[in-house]
C-alpha positions in Angstrom: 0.0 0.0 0.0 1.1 3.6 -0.8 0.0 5.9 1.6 0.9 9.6 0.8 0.8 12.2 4.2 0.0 16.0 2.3 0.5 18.0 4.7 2.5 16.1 8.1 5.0 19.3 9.8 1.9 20.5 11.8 1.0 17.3 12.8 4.7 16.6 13.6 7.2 19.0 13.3 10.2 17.0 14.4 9.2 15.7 17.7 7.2 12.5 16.9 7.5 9.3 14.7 5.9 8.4 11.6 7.3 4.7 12.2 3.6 3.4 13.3 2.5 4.6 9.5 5.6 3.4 8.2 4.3 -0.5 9.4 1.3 0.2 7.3 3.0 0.6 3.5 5.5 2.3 1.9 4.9 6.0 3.3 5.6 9.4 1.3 5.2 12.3 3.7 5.0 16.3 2.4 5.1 18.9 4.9 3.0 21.0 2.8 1.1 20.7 -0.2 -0.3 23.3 -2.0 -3.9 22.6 -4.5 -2.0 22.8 -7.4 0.1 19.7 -6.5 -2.5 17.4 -4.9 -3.1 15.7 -7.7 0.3 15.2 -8.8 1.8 13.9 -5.6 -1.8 11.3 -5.1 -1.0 9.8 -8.2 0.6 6.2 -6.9 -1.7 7.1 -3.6 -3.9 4.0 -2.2 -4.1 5.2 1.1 -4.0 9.6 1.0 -3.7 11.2 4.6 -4.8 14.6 4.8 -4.9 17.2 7.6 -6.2 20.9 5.9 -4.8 20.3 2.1 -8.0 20.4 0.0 -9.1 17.5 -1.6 -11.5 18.4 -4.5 -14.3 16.2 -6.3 -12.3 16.7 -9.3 -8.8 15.1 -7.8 -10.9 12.1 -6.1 -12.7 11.7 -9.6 -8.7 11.5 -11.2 -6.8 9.1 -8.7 -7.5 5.5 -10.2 -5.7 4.0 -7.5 -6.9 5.8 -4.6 -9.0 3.4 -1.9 -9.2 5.1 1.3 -8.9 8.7 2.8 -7.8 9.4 6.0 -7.8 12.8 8.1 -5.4 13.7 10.9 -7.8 16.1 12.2 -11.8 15.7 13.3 -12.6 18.1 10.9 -13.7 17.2 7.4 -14.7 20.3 5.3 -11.4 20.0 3.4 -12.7 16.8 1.2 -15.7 16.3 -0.9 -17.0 13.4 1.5 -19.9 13.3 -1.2 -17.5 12.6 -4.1 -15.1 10.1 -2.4 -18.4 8.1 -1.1 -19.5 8.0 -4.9 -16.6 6.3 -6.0 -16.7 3.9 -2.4 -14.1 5.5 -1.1 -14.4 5.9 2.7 -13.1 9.1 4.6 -12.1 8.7 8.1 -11.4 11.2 10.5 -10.0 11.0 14.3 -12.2 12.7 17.0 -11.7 13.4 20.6 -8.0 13.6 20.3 -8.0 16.9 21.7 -10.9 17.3 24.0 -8.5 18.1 27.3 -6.2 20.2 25.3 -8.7 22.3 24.0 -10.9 22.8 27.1 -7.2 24.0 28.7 -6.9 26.6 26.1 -10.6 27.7 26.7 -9.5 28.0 30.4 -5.8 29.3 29.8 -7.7 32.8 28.3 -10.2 33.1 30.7 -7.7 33.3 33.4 -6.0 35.4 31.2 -8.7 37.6 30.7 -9.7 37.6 34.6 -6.1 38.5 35.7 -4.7 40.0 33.0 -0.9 38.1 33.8 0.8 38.8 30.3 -0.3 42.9 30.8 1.0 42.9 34.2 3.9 41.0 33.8 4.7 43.3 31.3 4.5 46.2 33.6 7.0 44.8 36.3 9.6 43.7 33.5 9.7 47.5 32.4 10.3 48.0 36.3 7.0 49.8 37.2 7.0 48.2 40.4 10.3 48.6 41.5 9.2 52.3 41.4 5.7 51.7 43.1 5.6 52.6 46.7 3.3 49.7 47.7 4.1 45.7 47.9 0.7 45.8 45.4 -0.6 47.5 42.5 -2.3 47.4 39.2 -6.1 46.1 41.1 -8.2 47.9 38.3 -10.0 45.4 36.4 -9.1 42.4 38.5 -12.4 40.1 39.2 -13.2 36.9 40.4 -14.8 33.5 38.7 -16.9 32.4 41.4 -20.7 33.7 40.8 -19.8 34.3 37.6 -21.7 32.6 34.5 -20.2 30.9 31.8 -22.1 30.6 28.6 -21.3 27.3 26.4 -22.3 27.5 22.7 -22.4 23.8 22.6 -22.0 21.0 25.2 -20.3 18.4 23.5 -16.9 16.6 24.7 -14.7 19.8 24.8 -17.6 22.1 26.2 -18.7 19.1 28.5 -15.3 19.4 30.4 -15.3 23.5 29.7 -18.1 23.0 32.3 -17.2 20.8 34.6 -13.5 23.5 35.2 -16.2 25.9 35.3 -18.4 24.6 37.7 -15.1 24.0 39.9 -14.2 27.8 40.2 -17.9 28.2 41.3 -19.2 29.6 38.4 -22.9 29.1 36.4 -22.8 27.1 33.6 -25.5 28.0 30.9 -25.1 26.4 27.5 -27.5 26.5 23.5 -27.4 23.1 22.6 -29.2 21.4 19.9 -30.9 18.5 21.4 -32.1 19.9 25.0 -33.5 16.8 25.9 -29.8 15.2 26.1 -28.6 17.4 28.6 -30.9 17.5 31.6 -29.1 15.7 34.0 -25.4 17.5 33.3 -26.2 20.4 36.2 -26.6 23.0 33.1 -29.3 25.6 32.6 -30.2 25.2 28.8 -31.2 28.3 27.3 -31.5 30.0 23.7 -28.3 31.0 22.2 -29.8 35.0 22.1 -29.9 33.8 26.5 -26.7 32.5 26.5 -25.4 35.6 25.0 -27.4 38.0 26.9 -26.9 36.4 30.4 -23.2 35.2 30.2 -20.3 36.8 31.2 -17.9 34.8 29.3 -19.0 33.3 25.9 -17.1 30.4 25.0 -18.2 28.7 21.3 -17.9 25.3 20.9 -19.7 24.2 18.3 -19.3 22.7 14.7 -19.2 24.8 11.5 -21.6 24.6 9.1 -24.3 26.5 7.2 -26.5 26.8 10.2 -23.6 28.0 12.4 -21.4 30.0 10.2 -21.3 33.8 11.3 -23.8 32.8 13.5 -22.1 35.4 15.7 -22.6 38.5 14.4 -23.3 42.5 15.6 -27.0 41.2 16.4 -25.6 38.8 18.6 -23.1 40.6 20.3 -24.9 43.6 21.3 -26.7 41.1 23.4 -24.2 40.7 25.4 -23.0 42.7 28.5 -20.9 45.5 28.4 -18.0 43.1 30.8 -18.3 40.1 28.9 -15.8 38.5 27.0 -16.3 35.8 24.0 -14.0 33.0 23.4 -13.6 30.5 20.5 -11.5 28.0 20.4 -13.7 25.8 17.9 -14.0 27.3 14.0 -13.0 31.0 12.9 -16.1 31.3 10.4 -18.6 31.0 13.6 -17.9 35.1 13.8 -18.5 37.8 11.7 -15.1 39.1 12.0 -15.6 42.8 11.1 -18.7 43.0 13.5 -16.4 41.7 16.1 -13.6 44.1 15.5 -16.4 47.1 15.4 -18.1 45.7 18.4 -14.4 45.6 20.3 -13.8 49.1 18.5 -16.8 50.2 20.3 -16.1 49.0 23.9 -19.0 47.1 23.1 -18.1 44.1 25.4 -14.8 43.9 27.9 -12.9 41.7 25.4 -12.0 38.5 22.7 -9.5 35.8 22.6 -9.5 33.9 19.7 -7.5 30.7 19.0 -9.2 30.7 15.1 -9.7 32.9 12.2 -12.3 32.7 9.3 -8.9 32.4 7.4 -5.3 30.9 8.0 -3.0 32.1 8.3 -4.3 35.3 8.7 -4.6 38.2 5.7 -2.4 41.2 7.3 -5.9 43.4 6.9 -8.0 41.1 9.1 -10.0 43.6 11.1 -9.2 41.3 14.1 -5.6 41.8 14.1 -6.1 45.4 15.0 -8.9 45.3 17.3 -8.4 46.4 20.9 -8.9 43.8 23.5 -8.5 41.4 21.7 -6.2 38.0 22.1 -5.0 35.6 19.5 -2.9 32.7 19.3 -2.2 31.2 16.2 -5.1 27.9 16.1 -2.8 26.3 18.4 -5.2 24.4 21.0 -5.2 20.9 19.6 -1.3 21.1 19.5 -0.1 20.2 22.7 2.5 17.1 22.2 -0.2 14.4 24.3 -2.8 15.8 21.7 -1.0 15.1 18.7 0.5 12.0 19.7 -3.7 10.8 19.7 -4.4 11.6 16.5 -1.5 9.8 14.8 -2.5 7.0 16.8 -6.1 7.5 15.8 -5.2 7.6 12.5 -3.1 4.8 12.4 -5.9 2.8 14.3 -8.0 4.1 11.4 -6.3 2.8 8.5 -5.5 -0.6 10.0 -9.1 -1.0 11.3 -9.7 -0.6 7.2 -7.0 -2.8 5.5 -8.6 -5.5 8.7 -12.5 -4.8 6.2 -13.5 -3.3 9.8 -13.7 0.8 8.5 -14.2 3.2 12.0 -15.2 7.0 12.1 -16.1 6.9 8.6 -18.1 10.5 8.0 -19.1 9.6 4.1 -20.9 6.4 5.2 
């Protein structure tokens, strides 16, 4: 078997081994593969591993020898699931690899945003408080978690476990879901996304993207929310209207953003977002930590031999 890796250096930069694909067939890994070369370097491909390179309709349609897809990610919006299942070609992706990692990125910016530590350790490194004349300074905008509600635009693994830290600090825990019936018992108010927005005072999205979700957060939206709430997303960029977010920040509509996604990345240099006060981003980095990507190669893995076995798992194009 051929497998072909697109696009590995995010997966593994240098710090993990490809040896568990290596068992599986005679592996080709590119660090990066731009659309123009999919195609070309699928060719001898059996078995084609993809984490964001697109692959089109047209390229599945071309690659006579191509039997399985696999995705080192959860996410599948980068291949035409409806083309590959046409031509019996099942696409597998890995999820829950990076439920913990995420929810500690979620939790990483609300401290952030409740203590403001990177600002303040700013402040002493320049040597402001060698020339305070207290022990203590900087208390403006400092505020506690507990009594505090969090809002949780979805309540699936990573938002299930947002909660349950939440819960922990003290806080209320409010989340939109879509089936209400499925979450009685979880110790969670379940409320209308407008009543998530409205009554939260941190907004954290974790919630697929699709047609129904995408931009769902928008100026309408927002101006819901209270003037000292902050929103978070560590789940899809193209949840948020991006320049109704920058305006709404612009505007000292609500206290603050931190972002681990953008609509687009890496980033155009004119993204409103980029420029918008109180506002934090890190660059989609969540689902990174070593522990997380070590679980998706294994998933992967797991994937593909569960398919040469005739036993396909987490096939999304079923």
């Amino acid at each position: 078997m051929n497998i072909v890796v697109l696009d590995g250096y995010t997966l593994n930069p240098g710090d993990l081994s490809w040896a568990p694909l290596q068992q599986l067939g005679t592996l080709t890994v590119y660090d990066r593969t731009p659309l123009q070369e999919v195609f070309n370097r699928s060719k001898s491909a059996d078995i084609l591993i993809s984490n964001k390179a697109r692959v089109t309709g047209d390229t599945i349609e071309k690659l006579a020898n191509l039997k399985y897809i696999g995705l080192l990610a959860t996410g599948f919006d980068n291949i035409d699931v409806d083309a590959a299942r046409r031509k019996g070609i099942p696409v597998c992706n890995v999820p829950g690899y990076s439920t913990y990692s995420v929810a500690q990125l979620t939790w990483a910016f609300v401290l952030e945003l409740s203590y403001g530590i990177s600002k303040r350790s700013e402040s002493v490194h320049k040597g402001d408080w060698s020339r305070q004349s207290d022990f203590s300074y900087g208390h403006q905008s400092l505020f506690e978690l507990a009594g505090k509600t969090m809002g949780l635009v979805g309540l699936g693994a990573i938002g299930s476990v947002v909660a349950l830290i939440a819960q922990a600090f003290g806080m209320q825990v409010i989340s939109s879901v879509r089936d209400p019936d499925k979450h009685k018992d979880a110790g969670i108010r379940i409320v209308t996304v407008e009543d998530c927005f409205r009554e939260a005072d941190f907004v954290s999205l974790h919630c697929p993207l699709n047609e129904a979700t995408r931009e769902m957060v928008n100026e309408s939206l927002i101006r819901q929310m209270k003037p000292g709430a902050f929103l978070i997303n560590t789940s899809r960029g193209g949840l948020i209207r991006e320049s109704d977010l920058a305006g709404a920040l612009q505007q000292g509509l609500i206290a603050g953003a931190a972002l681990d996604t953008l609509s687009k990345e890496p980033p155009e240099p004119e993204n409103p977002l980029l420029h918008a006060p109180h506002c934090s981003i890190t660059p989609h980095i969540a689902w990174a930590t070593k522990e997380a990507r070590e679980r998706l190669l294994k998933g992967c893995v797991e994937n593909i031999r569960a398919f040469l076995e005739g036993r396909p798992k987490n096939v999304v194009n079923a």
